[in-house]
C-alpha positions as CSV (number, residue, x, y, z in Angstrom):
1,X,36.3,17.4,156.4
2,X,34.1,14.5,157.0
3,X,32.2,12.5,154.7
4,X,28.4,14.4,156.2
5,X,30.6,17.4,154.6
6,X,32.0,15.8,151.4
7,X,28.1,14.0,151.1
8,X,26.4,17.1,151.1
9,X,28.8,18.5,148.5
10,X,28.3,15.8,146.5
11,X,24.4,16.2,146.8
12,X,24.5,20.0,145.6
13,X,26.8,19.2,142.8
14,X,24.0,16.6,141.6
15,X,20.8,18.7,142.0
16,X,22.8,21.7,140.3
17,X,23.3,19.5,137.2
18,X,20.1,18.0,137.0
19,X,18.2,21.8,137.4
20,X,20.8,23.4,135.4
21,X,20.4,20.3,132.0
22,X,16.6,20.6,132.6
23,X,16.5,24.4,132.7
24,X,19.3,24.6,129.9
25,X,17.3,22.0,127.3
26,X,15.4,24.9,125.1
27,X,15.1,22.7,121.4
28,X,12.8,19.8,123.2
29,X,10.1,20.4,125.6
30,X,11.0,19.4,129.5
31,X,9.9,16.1,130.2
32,X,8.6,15.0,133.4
33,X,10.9,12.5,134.1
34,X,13.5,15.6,134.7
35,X,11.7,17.0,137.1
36,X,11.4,13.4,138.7
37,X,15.0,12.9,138.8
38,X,15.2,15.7,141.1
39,X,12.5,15.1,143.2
40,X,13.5,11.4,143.8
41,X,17.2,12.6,144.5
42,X,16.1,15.4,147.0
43,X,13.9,12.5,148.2
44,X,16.1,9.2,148.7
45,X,18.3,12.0,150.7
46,X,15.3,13.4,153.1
47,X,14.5,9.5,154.0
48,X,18.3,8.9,155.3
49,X,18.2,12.4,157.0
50,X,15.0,10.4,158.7
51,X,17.8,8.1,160.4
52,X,19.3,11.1,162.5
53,X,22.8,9.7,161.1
54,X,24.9,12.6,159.3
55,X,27.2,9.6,158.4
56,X,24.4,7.6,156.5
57,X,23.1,11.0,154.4
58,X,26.8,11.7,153.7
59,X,27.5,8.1,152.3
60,X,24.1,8.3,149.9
61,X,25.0,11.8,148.4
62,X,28.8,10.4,147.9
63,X,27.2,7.0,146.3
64,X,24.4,9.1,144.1
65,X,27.8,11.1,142.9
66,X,29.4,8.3,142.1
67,X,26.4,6.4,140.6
68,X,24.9,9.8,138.5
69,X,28.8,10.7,137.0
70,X,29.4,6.8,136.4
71,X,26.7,6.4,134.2
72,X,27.5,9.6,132.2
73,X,31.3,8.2,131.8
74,X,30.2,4.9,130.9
75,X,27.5,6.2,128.1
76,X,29.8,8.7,126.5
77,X,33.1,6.2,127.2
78,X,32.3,2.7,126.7
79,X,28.4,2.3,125.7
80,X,28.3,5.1,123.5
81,X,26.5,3.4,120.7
82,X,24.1,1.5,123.0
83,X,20.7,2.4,122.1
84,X,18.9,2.0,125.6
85,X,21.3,5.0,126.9
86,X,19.6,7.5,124.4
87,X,21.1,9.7,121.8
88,X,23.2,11.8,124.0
89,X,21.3,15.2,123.3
């Protein structure tokens, strides 16, 4: 499996979180921002896929991963009473 394969597996698992949180979220409205998020994501991926380089779209979806499951780690782990991370809800 290369990393074009583990890349767009990556990808799918991030869009499927974001859609599933924003669709899930019933007690608040749906900000914009959520719908952003996906946008940008789905975005910042078409741009590399500009490049012709499966290599280069697998290595962003791999880093997004990374980046989008780091930050939930670190503000339930580490920063949990930071106030700029929100309230968690």
């Amino acid at each position: 499996m290369g990393v074009d394969l583990i890349g767009a597996l990556c990808f799918g698992i991030i869009i499927g979180w974001i859609t599933y949180r924003t669709l899930r979220r019933q007690g608040e409205t749906v900000a914009l921002s959520n719908i952003a998020s996906v946008i940008a994501a789905i975005g910042g991926g078409a741009v590399t896929a500009l490049f012709n380089s499966p290599a280069l779209f697998g290595w962003y979806c791999i880093g997004l991963f990374f980046g989008f499951f780091g930050y939930l780690t670190l503000g339930n782990t580490w920063l949990k009473g930071t106030g700029w991370l929100g309230d968690g809800s």
